[in-house]
C-alpha positions as a printed NumPy array, in Angstrom:
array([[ -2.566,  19.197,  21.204],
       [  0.064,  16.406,  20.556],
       [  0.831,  14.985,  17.727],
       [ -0.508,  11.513,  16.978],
       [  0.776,   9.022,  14.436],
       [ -0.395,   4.949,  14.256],
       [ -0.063,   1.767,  12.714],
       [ -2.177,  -1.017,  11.804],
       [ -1.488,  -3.747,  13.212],
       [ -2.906,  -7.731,  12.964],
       [ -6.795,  -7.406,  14.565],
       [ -5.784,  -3.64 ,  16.255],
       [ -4.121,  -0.211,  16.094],
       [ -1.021,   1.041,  17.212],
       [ -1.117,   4.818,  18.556],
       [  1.93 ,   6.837,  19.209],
       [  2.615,  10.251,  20.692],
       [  6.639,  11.767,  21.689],
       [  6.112,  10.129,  25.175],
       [  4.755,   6.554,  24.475],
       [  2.735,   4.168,  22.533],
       [ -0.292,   2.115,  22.87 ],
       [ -1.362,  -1.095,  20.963],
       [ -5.228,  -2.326,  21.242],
       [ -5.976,  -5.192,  19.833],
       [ -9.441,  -7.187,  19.269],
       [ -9.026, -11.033,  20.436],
       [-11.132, -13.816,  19.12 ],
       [-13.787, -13.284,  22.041],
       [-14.25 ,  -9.728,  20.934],
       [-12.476,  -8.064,  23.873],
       [ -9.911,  -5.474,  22.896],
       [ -6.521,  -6.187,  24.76 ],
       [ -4.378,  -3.244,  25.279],
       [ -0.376,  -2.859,  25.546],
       [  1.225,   0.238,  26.919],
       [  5.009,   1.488,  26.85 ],
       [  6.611,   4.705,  27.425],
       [  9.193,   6.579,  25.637],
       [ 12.319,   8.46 ,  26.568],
       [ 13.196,  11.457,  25.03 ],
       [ 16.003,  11.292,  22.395],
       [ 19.417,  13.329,  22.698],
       [ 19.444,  16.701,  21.282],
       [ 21.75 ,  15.559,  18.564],
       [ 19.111,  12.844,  17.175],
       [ 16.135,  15.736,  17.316],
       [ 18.449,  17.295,  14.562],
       [ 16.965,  17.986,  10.845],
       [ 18.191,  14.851,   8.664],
       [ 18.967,  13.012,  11.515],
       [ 15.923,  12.684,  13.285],
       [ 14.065,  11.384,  10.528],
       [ 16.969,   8.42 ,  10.474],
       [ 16.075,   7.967,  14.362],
       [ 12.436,   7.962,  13.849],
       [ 12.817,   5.549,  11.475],
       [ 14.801,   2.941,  13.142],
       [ 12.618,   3.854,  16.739],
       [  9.332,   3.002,  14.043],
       [ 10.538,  -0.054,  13.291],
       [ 11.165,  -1.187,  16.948],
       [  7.811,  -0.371,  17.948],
       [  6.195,  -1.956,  14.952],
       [  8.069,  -4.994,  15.815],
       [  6.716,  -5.099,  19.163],
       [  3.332,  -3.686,  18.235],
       [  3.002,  -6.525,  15.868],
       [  3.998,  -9.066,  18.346],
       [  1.535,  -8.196,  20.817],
       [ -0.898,  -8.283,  18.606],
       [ -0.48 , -11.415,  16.657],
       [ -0.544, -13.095,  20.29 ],
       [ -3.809, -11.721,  21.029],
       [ -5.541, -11.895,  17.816],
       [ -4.042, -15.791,  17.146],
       [ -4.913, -16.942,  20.797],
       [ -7.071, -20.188,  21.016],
       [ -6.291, -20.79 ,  17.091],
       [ -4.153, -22.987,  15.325],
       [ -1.5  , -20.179,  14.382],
       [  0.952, -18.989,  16.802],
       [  2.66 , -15.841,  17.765],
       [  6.328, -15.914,  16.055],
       [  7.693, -14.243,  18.891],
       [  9.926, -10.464,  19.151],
       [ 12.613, -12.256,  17.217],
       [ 11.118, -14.439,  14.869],
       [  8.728, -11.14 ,  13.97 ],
       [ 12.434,  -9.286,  13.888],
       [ 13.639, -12.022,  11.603],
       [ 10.765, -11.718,   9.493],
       [ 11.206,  -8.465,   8.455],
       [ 14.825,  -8.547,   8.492],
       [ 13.897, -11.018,   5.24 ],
       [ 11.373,  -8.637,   4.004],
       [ 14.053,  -5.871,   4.128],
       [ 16.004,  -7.86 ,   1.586],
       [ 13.249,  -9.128,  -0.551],
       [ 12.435,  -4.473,  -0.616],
       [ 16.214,  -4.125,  -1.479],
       [ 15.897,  -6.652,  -4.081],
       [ 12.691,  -5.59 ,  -5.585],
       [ 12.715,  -2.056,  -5.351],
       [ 16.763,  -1.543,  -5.578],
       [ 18.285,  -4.152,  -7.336],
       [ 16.004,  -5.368, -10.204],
       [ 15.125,  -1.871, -11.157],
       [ 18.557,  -1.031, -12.02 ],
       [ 19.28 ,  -4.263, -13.572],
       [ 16.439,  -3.431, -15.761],
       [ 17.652,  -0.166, -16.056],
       [ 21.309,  -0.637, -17.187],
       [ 19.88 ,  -3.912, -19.326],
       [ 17.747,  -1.151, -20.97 ],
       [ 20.836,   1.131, -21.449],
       [ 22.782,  -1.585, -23.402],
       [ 20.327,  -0.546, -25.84 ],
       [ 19.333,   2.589, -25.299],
       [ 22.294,   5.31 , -25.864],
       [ 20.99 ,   8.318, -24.348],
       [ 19.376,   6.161, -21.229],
       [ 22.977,   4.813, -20.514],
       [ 24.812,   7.951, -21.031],
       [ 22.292,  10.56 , -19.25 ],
       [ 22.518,  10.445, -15.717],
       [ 18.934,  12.075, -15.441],
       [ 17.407,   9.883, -17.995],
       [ 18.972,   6.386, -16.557],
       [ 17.648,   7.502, -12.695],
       [ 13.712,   8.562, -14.309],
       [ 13.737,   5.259, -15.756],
       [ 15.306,   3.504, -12.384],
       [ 12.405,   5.294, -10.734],
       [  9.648,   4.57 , -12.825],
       [ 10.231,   1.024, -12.636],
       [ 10.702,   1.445,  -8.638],
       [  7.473,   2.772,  -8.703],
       [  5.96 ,   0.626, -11.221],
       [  7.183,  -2.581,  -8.901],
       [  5.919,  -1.032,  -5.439],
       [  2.268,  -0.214,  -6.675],
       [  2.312,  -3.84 ,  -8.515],
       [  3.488,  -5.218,  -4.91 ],
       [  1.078,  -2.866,  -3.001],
       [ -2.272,  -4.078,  -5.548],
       [ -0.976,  -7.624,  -5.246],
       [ -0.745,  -8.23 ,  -1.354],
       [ -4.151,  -6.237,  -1.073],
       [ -5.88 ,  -9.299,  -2.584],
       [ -4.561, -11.395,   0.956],
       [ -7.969, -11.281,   3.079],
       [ -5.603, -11.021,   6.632],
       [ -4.137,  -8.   ,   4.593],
       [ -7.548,  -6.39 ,   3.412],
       [ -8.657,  -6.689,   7.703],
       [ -5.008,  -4.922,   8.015],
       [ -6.422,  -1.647,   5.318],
       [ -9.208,  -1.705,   7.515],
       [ -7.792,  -0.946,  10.406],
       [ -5.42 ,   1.305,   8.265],
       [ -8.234,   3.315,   7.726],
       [-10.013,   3.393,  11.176],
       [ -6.672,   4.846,  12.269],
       [ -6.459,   7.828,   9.869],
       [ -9.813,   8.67 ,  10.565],
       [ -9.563,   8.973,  14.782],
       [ -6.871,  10.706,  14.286],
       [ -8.412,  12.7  ,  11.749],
       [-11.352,  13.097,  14.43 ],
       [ -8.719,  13.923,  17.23 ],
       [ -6.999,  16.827,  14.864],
       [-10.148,  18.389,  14.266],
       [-10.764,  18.906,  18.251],
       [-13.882,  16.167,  18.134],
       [-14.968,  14.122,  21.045],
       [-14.269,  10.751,  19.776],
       [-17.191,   8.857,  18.919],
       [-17.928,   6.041,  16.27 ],
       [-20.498,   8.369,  14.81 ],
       [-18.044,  11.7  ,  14.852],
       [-14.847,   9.514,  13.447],
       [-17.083,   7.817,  10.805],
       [-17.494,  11.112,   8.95 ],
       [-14.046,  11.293,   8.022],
       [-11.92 ,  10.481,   5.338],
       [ -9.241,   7.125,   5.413],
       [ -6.86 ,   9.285,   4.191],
       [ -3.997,  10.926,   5.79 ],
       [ -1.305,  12.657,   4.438],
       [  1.354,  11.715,   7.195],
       [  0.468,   8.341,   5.979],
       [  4.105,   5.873,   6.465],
       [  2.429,   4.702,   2.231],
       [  3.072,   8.712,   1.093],
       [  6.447,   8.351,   2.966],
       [  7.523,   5.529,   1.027],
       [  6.239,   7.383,  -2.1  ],
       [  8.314,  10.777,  -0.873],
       [ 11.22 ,   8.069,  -0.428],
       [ 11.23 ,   6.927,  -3.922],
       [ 10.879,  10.479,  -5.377],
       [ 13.662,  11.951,  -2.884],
       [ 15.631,   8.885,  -4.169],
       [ 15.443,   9.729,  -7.908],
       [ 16.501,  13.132,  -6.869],
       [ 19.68 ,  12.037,  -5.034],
       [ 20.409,   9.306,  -7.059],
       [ 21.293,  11.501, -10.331],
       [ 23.958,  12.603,  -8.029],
       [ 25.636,   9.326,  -8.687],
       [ 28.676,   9.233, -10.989],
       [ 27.079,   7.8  , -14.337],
       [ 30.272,   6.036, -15.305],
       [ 30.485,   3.805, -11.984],
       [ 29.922,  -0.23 , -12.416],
       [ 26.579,  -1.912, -12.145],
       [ 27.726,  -2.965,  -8.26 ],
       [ 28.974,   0.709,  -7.416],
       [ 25.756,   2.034,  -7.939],
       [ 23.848,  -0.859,  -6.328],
       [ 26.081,  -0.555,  -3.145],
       [ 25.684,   3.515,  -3.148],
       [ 22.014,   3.032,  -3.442],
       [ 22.182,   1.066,  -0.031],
       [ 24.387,   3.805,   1.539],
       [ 22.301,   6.318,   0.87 ],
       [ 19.597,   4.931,   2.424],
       [ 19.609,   6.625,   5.447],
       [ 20.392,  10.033,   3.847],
       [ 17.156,   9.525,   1.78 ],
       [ 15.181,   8.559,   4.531],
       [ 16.389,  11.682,   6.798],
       [ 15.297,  14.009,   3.718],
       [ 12.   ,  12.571,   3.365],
       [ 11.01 ,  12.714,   6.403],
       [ 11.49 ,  16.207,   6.572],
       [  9.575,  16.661,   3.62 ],
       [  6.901,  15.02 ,   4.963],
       [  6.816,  17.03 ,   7.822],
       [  6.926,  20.03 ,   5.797],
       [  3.595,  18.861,   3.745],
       [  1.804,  17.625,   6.998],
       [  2.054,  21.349,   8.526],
       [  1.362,  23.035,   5.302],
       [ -0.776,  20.845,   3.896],
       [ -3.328,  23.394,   3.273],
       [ -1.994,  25.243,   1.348],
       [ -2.621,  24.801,  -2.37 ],
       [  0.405,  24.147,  -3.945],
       [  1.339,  21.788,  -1.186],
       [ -1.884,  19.858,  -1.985],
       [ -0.807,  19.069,  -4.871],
       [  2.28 ,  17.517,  -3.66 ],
       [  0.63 ,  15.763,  -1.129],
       [ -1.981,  14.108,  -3.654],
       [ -0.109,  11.225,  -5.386],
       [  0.512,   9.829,  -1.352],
       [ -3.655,  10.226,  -1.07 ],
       [ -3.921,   8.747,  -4.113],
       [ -1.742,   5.533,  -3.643],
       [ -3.101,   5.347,   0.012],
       [ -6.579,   4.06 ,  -1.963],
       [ -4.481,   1.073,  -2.371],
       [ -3.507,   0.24 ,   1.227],
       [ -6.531,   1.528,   3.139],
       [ -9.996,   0.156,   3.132],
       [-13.31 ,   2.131,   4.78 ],
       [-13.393,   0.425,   8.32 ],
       [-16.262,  -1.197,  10.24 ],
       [-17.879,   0.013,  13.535],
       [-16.137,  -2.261,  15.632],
       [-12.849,  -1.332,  14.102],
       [-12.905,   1.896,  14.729],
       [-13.64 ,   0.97 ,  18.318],
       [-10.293,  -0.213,  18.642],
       [ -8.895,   2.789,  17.06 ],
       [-10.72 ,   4.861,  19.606],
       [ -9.324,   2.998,  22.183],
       [ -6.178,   3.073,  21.249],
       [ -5.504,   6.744,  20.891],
       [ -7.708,   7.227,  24.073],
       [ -4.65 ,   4.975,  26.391],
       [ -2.381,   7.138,  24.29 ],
       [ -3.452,  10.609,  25.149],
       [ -4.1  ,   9.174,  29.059],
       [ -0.326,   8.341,  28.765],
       [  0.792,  11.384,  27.377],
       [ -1.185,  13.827,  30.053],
       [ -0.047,  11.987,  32.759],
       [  3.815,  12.57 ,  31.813],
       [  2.913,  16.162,  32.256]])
């Protein structure tokens, strides 16, 4: 069985195995539009430990782009909005990138170092000043996360969220994929990309104490943005790690505080969006067989 990861996407699901992806997406008529694209198989050097996670990043946020193209053309035809295009979707989350750096980098260690001005032992403990950096990184994303749930084109987006986890859920398990057999599963999935970004922030408290205590304010707000893609490399292994073990009962504990925040960015799906999840990871697993 291959492995099967997805995205929500406007009105649809994205499904993705190693060979290709598929995007279905439900236009205004009620037909679900599908998109197909294959994948070729990365170097050995980028299927290294650290590195691929780096890869699959970047190669994640390429196909979102696209995936999220497609499907605001579909789901916006014959209404008054209009598809922004690859590049003007590119462009749009080029700017959310640096609205994240500002929100989850910058400000909390602003706060942070404001607070050590005041606070001895924050300023002058390196483990102490990064807890604190984290806990307001933390505090800021879940704020953000509850906030933009409140959107209604972001509450269809959790549904679909949900209808994903819970085909592939059905698909996992070895069940013929039904509406009634998917509905009977959870929305929750612990190689959720929302426990990622909670692994990132924890792997990033981690690395972070690593950083010279005594640097300037713009030092450690620069080495932050290095380390990126050393953070993201180390959390995806992690992840991968919990994903395969994830029965075990130590590493269900680790996995529970990405469950638990995923109650904030999934919702239960309806019928007809779990049809499209179906779909979806139907074209996918076509794709994938017939590369074989």
């Amino acid at each position: 069985m291959k492995s099967i990861g997805g995205q929500a996407v406007i009105e649809g699901v994205m499904m993705k195995s190693s060979v290709g992806w598929v995007v279905a997406v439900r236009n205004p008529q009620g037909e679900i539009n599908l998109r197909t694209s294959t994948i070729k198989k990365p170097s050995k050097i980028l299927q290294l430990p650290i590195i691929r996670g780096v890869y699959a990043l970047l190669s994640a946020l390429v196909v979102g782009i696209k995936a999220i193209e497609f499907s605001s053309m579909i789901a916006y035809k014959d209404k008054d909005e209009k598809s922004l295009g690859f590049w003007g979707i590119a462009l749009s989350i080029v700017l959310a990138l640096i609205i994240a750096i500002l929100l989850f980098k910058f400000f909390p260690l602003l706060l942070t170092t404001v607070l050590g001005h005041y606070y001895q032992n924050l300023s002058s403990n390196s483990l102490f000043f990064n807890l604190m950096d984290g806990v307001l990184r933390v505090g800021i994303f879940l704020l953000y996360v509850f906030i933009i749930g409140f959107w209604n084109d972001m509450r269809r987006i959790y549904q679909y969220h949900g209808a994903e986890h819970k085909v592939i859920h059905a698909y996992e398990a070895g069940e013929e994929l039904t509406i009634e057999n998917v509905k009977k599963y959870k929305p929750y999935h612990p190689r959720c990309g929302t426990s990622f970004l909670l692994i990132v922030m924890i792997t990033s408290i981690i690395v972070f104490i690593f950083i010279p205590q005594h640097w300037t304010f713009t030092e450690k707000f620069f080495s932050r943005i290095i380390l990126i893609p050393v953070i993201a490399g180390l959390s995806y292994e992690i992840l991968r790690i919990t994903a395969k073990l994830g029965g075990r009962s130590i590493l269900r504990l680790l996995i529970l505080p990405g469950l638990l925040l995923q109650r904030l960015t999934v919702r239960e799906p309806d019928d007809s969006q779990i049809d499209v999840a179906i779909t979806a990871i139907r074209e996918v697993i076509k794709l994938s067989d017939s590369s074989q």
